[in-house]
VOBA-1610 file (N, C-alpha, C; in pm, whole numbers, padded with zeros to 5 digits, always signed):
BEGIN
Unk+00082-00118+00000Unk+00000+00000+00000Unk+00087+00126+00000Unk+00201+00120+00079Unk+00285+00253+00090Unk+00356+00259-00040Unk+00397+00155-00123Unk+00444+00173-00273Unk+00321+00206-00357Unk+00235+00202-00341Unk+00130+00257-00414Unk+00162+00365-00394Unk+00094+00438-00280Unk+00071+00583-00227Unk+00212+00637-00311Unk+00309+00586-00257Unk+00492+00650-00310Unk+00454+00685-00452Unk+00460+00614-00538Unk+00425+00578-00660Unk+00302+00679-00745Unk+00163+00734-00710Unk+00108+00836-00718Unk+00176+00967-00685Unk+00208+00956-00542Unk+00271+01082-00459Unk+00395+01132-00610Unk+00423+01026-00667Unk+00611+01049-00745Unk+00535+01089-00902Unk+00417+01030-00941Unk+00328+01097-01084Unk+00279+01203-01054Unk+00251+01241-00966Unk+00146+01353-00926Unk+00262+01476-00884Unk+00363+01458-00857Unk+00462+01551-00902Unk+00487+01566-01002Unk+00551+01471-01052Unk+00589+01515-01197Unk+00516+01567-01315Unk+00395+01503-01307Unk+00279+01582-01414Unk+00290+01737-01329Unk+00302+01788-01158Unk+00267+01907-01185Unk+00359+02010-01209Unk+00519+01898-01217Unk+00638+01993-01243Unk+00665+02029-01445Unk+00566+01933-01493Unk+00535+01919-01661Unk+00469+01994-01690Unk+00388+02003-01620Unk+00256+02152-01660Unk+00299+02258-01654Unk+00405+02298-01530Unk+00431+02396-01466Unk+00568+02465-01586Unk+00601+02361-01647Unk+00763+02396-01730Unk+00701+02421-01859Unk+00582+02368-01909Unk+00585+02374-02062Unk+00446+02501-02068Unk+00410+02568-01893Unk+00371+02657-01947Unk+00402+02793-01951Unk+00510+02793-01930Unk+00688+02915-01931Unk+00668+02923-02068Unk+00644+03066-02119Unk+00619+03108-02226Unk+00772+03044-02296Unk+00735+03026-02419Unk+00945+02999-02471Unk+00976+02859-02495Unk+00912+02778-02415Unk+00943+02620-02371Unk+00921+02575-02504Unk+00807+02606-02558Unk+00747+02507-02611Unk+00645+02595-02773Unk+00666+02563-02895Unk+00594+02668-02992Unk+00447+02560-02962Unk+00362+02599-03085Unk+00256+02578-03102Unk+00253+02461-03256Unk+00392+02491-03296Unk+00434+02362-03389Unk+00458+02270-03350Unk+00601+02307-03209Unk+00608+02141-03148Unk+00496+02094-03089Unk+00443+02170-02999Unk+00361+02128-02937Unk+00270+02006-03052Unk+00200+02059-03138Unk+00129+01962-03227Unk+00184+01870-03349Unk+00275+01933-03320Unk+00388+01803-03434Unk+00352+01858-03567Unk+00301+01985-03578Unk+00226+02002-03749Unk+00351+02083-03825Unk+00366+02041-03986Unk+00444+02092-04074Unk+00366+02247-04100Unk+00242+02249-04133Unk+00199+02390-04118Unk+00088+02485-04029Unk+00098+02583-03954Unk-00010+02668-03868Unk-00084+02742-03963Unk-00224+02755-03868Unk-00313+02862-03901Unk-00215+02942-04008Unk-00123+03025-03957Unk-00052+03140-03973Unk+00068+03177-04066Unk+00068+03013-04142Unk+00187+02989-04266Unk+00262+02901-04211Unk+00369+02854-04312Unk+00424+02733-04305Unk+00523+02748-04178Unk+00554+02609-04139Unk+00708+02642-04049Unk+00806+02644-04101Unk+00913+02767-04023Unk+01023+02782-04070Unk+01145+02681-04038Unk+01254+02611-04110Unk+01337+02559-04090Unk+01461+02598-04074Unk+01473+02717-04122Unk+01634+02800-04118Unk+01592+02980-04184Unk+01711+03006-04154Unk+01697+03149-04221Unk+01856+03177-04258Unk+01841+03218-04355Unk+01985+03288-04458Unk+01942+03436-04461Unk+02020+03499-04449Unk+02029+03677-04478Unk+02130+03670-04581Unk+02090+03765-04660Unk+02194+03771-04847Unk+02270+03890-04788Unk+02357+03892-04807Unk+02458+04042-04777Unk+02503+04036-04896Unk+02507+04169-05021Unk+02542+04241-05115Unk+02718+04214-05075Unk+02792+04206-05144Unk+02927+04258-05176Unk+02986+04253-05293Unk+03082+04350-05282Unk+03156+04420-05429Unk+03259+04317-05464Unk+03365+04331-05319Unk+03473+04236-05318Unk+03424+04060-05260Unk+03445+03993-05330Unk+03388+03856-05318Unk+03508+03786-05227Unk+03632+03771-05288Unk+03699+03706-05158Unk+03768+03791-05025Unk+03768+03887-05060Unk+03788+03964-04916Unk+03657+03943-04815Unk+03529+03940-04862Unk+03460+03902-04807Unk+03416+03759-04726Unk+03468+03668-04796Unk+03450+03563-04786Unk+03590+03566-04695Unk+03672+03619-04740Unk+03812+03629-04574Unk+03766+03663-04441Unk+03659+03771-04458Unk+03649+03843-04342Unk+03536+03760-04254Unk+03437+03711-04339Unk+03351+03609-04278Unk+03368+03489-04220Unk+03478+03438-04317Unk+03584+03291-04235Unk+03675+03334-04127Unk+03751+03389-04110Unk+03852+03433-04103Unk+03834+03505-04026Unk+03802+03617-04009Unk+03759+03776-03882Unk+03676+03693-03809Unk+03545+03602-03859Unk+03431+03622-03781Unk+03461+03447-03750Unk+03534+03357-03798Unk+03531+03248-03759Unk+03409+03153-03798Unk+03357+03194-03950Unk+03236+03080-03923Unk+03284+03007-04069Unk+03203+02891-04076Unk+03215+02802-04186Unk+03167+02840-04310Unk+03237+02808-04425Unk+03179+02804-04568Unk+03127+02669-04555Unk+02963+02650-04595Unk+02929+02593-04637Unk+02892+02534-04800Unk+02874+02637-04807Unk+02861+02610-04947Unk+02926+02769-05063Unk+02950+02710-05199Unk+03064+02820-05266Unk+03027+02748-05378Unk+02953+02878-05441Unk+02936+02887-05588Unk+03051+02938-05670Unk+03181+02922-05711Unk+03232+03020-05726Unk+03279+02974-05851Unk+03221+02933-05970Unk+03242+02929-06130Unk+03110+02991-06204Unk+03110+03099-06194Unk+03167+03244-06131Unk+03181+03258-06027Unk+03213+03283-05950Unk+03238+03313-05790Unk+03148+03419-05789Unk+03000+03364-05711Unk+02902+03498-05693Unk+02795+03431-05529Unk+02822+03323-05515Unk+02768+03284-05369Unk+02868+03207-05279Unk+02853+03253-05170Unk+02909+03152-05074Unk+02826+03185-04927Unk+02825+03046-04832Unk+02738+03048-04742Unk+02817+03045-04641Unk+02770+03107-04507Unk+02867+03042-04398Unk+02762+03027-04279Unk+02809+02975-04187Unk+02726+02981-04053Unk+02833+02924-03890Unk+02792+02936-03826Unk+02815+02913-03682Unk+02887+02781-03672Unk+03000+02756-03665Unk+03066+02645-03653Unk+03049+02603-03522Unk+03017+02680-03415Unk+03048+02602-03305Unk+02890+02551-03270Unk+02828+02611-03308Unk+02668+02507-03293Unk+02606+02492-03451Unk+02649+02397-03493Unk+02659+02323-03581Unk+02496+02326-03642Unk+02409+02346-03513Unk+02232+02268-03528Unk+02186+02421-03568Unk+02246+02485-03567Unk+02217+02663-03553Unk+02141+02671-03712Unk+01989+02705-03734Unk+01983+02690-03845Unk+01959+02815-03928Unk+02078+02894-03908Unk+02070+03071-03954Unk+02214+03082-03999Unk+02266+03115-04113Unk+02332+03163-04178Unk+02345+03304-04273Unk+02461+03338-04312Unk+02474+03459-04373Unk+02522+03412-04541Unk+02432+03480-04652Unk+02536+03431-04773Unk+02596+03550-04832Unk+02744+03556-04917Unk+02717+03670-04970Unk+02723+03654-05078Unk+02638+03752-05136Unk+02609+03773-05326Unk+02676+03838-05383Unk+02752+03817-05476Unk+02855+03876-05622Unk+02796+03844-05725Unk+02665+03818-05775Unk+02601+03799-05869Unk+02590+03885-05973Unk+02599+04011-05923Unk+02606+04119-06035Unk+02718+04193-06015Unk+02807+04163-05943Unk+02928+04252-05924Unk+02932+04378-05838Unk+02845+04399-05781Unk+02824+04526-05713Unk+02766+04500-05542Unk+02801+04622-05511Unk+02702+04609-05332Unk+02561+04702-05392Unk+02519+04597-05349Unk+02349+04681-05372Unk+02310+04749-05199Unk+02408+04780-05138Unk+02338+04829-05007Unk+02218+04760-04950Unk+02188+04618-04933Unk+02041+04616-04911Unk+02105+04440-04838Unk+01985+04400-04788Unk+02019+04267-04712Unk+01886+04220-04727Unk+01904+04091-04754Unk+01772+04046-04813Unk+01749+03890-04691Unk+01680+03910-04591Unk+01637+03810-04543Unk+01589+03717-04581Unk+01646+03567-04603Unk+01566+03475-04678Unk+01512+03391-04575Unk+01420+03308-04602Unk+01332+03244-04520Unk+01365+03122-04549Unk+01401+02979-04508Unk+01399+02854-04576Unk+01256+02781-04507Unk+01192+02721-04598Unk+01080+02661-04586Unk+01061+02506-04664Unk+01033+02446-04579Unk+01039+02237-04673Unk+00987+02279-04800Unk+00856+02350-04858Unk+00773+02326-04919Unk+00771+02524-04971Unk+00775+02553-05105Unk+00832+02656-05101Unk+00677+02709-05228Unk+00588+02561-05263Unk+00463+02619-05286Unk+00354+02642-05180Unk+00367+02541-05118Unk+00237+02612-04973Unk+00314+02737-04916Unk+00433+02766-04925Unk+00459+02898-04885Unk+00402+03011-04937Unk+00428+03008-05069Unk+00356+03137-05182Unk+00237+03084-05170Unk+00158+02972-05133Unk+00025+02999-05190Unk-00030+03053-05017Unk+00025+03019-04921Unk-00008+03140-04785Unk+00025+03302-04821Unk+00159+03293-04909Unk+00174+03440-04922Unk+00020+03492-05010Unk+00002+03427-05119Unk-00099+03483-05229Unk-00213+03495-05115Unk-00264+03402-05042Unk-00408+03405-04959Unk-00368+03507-04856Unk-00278+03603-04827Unk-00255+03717-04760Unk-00257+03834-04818Unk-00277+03833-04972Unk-00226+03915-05064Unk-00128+03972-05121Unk-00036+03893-05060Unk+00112+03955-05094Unk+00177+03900-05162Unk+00183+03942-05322Unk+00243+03890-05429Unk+00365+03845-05429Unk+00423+03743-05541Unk+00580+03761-05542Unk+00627+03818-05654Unk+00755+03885-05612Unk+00801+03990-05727Unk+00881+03950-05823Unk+00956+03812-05783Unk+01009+03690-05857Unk+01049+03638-05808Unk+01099+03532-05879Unk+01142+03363-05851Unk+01268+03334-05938Unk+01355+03261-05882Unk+01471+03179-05921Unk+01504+03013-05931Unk+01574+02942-06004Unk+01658+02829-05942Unk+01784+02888-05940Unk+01811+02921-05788Unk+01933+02951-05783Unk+02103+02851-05838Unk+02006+02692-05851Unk+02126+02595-05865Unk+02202+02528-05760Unk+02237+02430-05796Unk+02223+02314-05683Unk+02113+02294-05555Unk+01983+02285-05618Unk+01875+02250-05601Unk+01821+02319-05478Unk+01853+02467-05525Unk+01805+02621-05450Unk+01695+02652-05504Unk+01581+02661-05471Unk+01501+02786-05503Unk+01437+02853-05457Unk+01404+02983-05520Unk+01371+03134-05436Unk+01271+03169-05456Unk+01199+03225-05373Unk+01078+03360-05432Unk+01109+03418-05372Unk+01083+03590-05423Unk+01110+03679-05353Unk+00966+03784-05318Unk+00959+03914-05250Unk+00819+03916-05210Unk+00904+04048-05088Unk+00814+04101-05115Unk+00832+04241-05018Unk+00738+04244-04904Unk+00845+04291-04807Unk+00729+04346-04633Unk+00678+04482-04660Unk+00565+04465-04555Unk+00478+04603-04586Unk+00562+04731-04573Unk+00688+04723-04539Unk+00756+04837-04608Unk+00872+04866-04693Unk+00853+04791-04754Unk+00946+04772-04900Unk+01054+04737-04920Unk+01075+04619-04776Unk+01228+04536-04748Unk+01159+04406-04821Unk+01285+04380-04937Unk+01250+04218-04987Unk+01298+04154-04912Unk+01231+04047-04894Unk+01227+03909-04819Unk+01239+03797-04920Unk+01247+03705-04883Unk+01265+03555-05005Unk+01251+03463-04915Unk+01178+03339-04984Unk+01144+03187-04948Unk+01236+03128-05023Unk+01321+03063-04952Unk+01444+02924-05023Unk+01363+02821-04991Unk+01339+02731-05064Unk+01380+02554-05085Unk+01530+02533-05087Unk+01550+02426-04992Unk+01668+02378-05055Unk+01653+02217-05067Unk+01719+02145-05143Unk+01742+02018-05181Unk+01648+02006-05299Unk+01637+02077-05361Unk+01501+02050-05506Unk+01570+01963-05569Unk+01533+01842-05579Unk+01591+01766-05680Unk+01763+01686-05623Unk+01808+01690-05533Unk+01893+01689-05453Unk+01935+01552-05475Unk+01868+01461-05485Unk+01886+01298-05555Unk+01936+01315-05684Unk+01953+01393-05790Unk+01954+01385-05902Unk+02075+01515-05938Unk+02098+01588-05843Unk+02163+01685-05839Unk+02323+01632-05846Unk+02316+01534-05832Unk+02470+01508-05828Unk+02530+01487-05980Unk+02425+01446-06051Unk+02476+01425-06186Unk+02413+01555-06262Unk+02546+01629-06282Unk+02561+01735-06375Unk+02454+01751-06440Unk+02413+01637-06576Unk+02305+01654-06664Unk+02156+01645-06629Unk+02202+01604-06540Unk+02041+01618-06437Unk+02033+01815-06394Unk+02076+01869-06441Unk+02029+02011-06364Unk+01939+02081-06401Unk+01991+02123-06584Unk+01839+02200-06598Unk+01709+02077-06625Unk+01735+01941-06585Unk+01589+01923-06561Unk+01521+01943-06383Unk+01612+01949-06314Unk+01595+02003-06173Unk+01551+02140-06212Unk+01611+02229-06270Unk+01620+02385-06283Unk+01462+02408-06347Unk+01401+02345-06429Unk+01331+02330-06549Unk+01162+02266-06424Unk+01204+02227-06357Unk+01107+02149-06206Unk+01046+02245-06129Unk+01166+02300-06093Unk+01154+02426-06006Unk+01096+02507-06021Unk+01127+02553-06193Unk+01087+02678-06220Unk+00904+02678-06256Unk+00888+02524-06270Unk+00736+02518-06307Unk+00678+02527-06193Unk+00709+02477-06077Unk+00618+02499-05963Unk+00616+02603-05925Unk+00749+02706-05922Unk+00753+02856-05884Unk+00678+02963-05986Unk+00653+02874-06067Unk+00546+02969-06185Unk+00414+02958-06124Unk+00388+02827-06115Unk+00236+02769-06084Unk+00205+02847-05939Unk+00270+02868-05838Unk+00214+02872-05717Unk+00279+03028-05668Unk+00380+03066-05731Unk+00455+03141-05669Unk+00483+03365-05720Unk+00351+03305-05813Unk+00304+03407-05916Unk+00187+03521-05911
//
């Protein structure tokens, strides 16, 4: 009987030290909590990239490795116009910085990108909010973008990444990856 009683007495704590922790604002979203890929309120986010403009491409890419200590992940550089880096020492960290040499210039501007699994239920939450996209990319190696302005005239962008990512390894597989992409980012993202 007293291992009974023990035994309640030891659940009946712990459910009220469980209640008490997961209802600390912070603990806990409203995604984990329900295990769902998308809310009321648009899809869930999986990472975030910010685009930083630069003129000089490997001084930049020095100062980001190198000054700031974080990893290249990834390096477009035939042309040399992307490279990614992020937080080496927490590895799970899912926010990175890339910078763009795509056109050769600093465009002064930083373009927050959003990464999302599913990059048509994204635009089609953006469209059912009203907020158009202003365009779309395959950025390559099975990147793709929409882009789409906040209500005050900072562009923002939705990445996919891995589009085609099975097939991506073989070269001649791209523009039919590229050619994939670009149909769904037409269809949904328009």
């Amino acid at each position: 009987m007293k291992t009974a009683i023990k035994f309640f007495q030891t659940l009946a704590i712990a459910l009220a030290i469980s209640v008490a922790f997961l209802s600390i604002p912070g603990t806990t979203s409203p995604a984990a909590a329900y295990d769902c890929q998308y809310l009321p309120y648009g899809p869930r986010i999986s990472g975030v990239v910010t685009r930083v403009n630069v003129a000089d491409f490997e001084a930049s890419k020095e100062f980001y490795g190198d000054v700031l200590g974080m990893t290249c992940i990834l390096n477009f550089d035939d042309p040399p116009y992307w490279a990614e880096f992020y937080n080496s020492v927490d590895p799970k960290a899912q926010a990175s910085i890339g910078l763009n040499n795509k056109f050769g210039e600093t465009k002064k501007k930083v373009v927050p990108t959003v990464i999302v699994p599913d990059i048509a239920s994204a635009c089609e939450n953006l469209n059912a909010f009203g907020v158009p996209i202003k365009s779309s990319e395959y950025a390559g190696k099975g990147v793709c973008l929409a882009f789409f302005d906040d209500p005050n005239g900072n562009e923002v962008a939705y990445r996919q990444e891995n589009w085609g990512i099975l097939n991506a390894q073989n070269p001649d597989e791209e523009p039919d990856i590229k050619a994939e992409c670009l149909e769904i980012i037409e269809e949904f993202c328009q």
